[in-house]
C-alpha positions, -999 to +999 in steps of 0.1 A: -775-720+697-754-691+698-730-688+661-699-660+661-688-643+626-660-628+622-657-603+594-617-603+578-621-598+543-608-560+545-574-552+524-560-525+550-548-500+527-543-471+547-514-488+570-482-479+555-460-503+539-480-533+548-474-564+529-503-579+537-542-577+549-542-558+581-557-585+598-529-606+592-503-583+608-489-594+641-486-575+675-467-589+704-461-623+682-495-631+675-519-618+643-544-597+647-571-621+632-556-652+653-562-628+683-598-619+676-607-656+672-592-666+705-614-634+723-646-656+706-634-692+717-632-683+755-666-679+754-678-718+756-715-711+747-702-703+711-713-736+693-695-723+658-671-691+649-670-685+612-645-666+595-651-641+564-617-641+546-611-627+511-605-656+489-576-645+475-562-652+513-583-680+524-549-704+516-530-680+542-556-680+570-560-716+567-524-722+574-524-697+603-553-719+622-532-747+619-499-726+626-518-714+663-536-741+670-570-731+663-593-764+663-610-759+623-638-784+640-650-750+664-636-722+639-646-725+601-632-700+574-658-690+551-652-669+518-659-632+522-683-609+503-679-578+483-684-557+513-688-566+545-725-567+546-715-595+522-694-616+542-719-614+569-746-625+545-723-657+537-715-663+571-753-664+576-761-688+546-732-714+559-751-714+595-786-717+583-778-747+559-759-766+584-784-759+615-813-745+600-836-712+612-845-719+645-862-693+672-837-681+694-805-687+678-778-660+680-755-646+656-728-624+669-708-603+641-673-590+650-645-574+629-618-590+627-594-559+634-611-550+671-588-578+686-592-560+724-629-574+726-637-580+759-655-611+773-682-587+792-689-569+756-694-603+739-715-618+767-736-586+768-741-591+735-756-623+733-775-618+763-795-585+748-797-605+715-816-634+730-842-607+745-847-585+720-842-589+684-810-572+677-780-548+691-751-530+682-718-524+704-713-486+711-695-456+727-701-423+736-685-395+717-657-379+740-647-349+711-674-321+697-687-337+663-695-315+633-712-313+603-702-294+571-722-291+541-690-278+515-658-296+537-643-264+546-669-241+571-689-260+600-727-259+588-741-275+627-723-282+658-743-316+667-753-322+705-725-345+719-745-363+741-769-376+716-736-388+700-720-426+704-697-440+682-701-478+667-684-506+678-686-541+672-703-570+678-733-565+662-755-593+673-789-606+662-814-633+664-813-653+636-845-661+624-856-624+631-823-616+605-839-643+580-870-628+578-858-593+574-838-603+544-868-618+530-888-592+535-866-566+518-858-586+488-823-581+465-822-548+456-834-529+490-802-557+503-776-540+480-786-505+491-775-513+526-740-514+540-744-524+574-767-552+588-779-536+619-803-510+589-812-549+575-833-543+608-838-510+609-856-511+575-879-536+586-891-518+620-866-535+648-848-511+671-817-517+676-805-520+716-777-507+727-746-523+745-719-502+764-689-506+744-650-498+754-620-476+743-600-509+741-624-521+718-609-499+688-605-512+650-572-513+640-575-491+605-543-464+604-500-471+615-511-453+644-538-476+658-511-500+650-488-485+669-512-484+701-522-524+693-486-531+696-480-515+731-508-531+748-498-564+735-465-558+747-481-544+780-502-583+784-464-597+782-453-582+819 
């Protein structure tokens, strides 16, 4: 079976004047979050999409499934981590007690704030997941990338076309994930920020699916800004 988590437990402190979450905000009429989950529930091989929410706004996202129509029976809120290798970690724990570890089973992570998700990104996903044991969503770097040693002289100008840029989804076969986590125990977990090195640590290369501009994560006014045209732009 194929499971979709979506990670929304972010506070979205760098957009300006916000009164909420940044996943909460809407663009063209419609909240980023409640846009994200609809991008997962056109794809009809997704038996579950769980959502990470901060519980201090689990109350509020509840009431915006019902307010969009978003069947609770399909989408499931779950409460978020400390981080969001957290939330995927609970995410994970809520699929594995309902339906067990089972070879072959999928779990596709997404943030919440990369509402432009395309179906062919998602569906690559899953596909590459089911063959291999993990992949990662990413882009190749279109600007000259850096590194500095002090923050004010350029130490190495790195070879751009070594260079991608994450994305999201990350996906992974479950029962591959499980035993990883095993494996590595507590402490080796809370050293790690991002699932894909969960992985990584444990030998598992991590495939690569082409990603897309459009796919962007909503973080700064000005991302906001760009969110907000395009949804106009689906309106004409």
């Amino acid at each position: 079976m194929i499971f979709a988590g979506i990670v929304a437990g972010g506070s979205g402190t760098r957009i300006k004047n916000a009164d909420k979450p940044k996943q909460f905000i809407e663009i063209g009429g419609v909240p980023i979050l409640i846009r994200t989950i609809r991008a997962f529930e056109e794809i009809g091989e997704i038996e579950r999409i769980y959502v990470g929410i901060n519980p201090d706004w689990y109350d509020y996202a509840d009431k915006l499934l019902e307010e969009f129509d978003i069947s609770t029976k399909r989408v499931r809120l779950v409460t978020g981590g400390k981080d969001r290798n957290g939330t995927v970690m609970n995410i994970l724990r809520e699929v594995t007690a309902l339906f067990g570890i089972n070879k072959g089973d999928v779990l596709i992570t997404h943030d919440a704030v990369r509402p432009f998700v395309s179906e062919k990104i998602i569906r690559e996903n899953i596909e590459t997941a089911m063959k291999t044991a993990a992949c990662g969503t990413y882009i190749p770097s279109d600007d000259t990338v850096i590194r500095t040693t002090d923050g004010m002289t350029v130490t190495e100008n790195l070879p751009r076309k070594q260079l991608m840029r994450a994305q999201t989804p990350q996906t992974f076969e479950i029962s591959t994930l499980c035993e990883c986590i095993r494996k590595l125990g507590d402490k080796k977990l809370s050293m790690l920020t991002d699932t894909c090195g969960i992985l990584t640590e444990c030998g598992y290369p991590i495939h690569i699916v082409q990603g897309e501009p459009m796919n962007f994560k909503i973080t700064t006014d000005h991302d906001l800004m760009i969110a907000g045209l395009m949804a106009m732009s689906e309106r004409q």
